[in-house]
C-alpha positions in Angstrom: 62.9 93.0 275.9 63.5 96.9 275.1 66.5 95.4 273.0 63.9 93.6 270.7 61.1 96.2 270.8 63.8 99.2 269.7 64.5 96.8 266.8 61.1 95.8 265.5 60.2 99.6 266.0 63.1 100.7 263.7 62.6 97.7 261.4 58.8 98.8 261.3 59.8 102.4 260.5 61.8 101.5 257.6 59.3 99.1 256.4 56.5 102.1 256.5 59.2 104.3 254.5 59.5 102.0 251.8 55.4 101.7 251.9 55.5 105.5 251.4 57.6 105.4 248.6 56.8 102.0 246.5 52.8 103.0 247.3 52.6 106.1 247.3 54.6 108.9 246.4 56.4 107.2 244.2 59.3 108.6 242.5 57.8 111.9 242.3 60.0 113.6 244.7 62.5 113.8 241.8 60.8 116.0 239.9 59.6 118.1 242.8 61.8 121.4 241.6 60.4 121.7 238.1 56.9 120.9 239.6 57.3 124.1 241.7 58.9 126.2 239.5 56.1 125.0 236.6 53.4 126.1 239.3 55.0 129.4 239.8 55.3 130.5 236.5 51.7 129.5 236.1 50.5 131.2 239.1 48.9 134.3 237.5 47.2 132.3 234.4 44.4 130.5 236.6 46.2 128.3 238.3 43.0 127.2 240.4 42.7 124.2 237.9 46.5 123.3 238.4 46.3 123.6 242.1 42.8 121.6 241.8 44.6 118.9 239.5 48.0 119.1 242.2 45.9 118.1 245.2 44.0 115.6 243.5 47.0 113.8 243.2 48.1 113.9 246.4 44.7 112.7 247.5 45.3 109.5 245.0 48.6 109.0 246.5 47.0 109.3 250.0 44.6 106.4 249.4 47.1 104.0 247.6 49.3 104.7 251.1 46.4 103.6 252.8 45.7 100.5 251.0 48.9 99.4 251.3 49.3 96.2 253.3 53.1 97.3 253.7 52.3 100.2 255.7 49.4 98.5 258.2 52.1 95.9 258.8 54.2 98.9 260.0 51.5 100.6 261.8 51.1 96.5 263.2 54.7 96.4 264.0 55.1 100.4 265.6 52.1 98.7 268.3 53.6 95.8 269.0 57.1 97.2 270.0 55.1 100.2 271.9 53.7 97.1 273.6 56.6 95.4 274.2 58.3 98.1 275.8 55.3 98.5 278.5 56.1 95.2 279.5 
């Protein structure tokens, strides 16, 4: 039994990755370095509307994570091998 629920809890964590990335961020993470050296180099010319515009996305990419039915079957999965293991 702790056999099977180790292996639907990894299966479920992988799952959830791939919700995070499909979903969510995305393919973003490639372009993370120029992003942060862009906001750097912007940091003394207002950058309160970059930052603004910066966390807005991230909030977008929040709620698509959210809605994905990916990562509730995940979150589904993680509880029932937390179950399982209880038993």
């Amino acid at each position: 039994m702790q056999s099977l629920s180790d292996k639907i809890f990894m299966g479920s964590l992988i799952l959830m990755m791939i919700a995070v990335v499909v979903s969510g961020i995305g393919f973003q993470f490639v372009n993370w370095r120029s992003q942060v050296n862009d906001e750097l180099d912007t940091e003394t010319k207002g950058s309160s509307g970059r930052k603004k515009a910066v966390m807005d996305r991230q909030d977008k990419s929040l709620g698509r994570v959210l809605r994905s039915y990916l990562f509730w079957i995940a979150v589904a999965g993680m509880l029932v091998s937390i179950v399982l293991s209880r038993l």
